[in-house]
N, C-alpha and C positions, 0 to 999 in steps of 0.2 A: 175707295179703291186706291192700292199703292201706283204707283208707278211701274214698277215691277208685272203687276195684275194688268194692268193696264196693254202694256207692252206685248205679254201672252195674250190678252184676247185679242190684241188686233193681228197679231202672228197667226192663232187658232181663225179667226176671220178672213184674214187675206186668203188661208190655205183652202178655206170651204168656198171662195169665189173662186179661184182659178180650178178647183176641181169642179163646180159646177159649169165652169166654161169650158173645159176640155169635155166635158159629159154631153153640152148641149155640140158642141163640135160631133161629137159621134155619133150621139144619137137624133140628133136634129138634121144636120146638115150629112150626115152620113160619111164622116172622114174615117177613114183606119184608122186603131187605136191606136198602131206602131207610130204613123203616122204624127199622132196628134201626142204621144211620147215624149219623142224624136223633136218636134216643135219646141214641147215644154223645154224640153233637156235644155235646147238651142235656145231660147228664149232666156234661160236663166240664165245659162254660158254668157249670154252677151250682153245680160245687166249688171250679173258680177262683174268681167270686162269694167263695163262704163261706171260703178261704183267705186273699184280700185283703183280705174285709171283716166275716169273720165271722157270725154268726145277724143281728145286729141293726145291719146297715148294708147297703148296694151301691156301685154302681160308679159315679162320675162319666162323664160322657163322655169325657175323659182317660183313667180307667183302663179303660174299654172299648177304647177307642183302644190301652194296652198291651197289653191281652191279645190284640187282633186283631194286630199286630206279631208278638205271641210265635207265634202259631197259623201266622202264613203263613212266619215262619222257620224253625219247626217242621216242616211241610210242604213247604217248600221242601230244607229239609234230606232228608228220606225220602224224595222224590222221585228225588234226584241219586243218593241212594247206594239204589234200586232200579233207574235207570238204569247204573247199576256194575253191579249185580248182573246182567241182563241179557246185560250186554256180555260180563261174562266168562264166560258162558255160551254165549258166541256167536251169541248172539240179537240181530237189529236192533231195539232201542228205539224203540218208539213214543209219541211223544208226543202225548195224546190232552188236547184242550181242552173236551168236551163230556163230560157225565156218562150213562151210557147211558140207555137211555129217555125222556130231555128231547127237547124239541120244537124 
């Protein structure tokens, strides 16, 4: 296995732990989804934080500005290829611009 490979399954790994902990979060322990979201979001916010900047620094408004770039190409990415995934399931993709229960 390259390095490369490597790299993706622990990426593809890491992603299936923390989805199966936000899962037991909701369904085990009974938290709100928005809730356990909202966690996530905050939880990455502030290891990206300690990744760029370490314990004893933060972010300029610049490196805010990168990490918001990375998050919506990021997302943007998942998106498209759960719209894949959909299609070749034979499912018509819906593209939903409202997060459910907002007003």
């Amino acid at each position: 296995m390259s390095e490369q490979q490597k790299k993706i399954e622990d990426h593809n790994q890491s992603i299936e732990e923390f989805i199966a902990l936000a899962n037991e979060m909701t369904e085990k322990k009974g938290r709100d989804i928005k809730l356990v979201s909202a966690a996530l979001m905050a939880a990455s916010g502030i290891y990206a934080t300690f990744m760029a900047a370490g314990n004893n620094g933060y972010l300029a408004p610049g490196g805010v500005d990168k990490v918001v770039e990375l998050y919506q190409k990021n997302l943007t990415y998942i998106q498209e290829r759960k719209k894949q995934e959909l299609e070749a399931k034979g499912l018509q993709a819906k593209p939903i611009s409202k997060i459910a229960g907002d007003a």
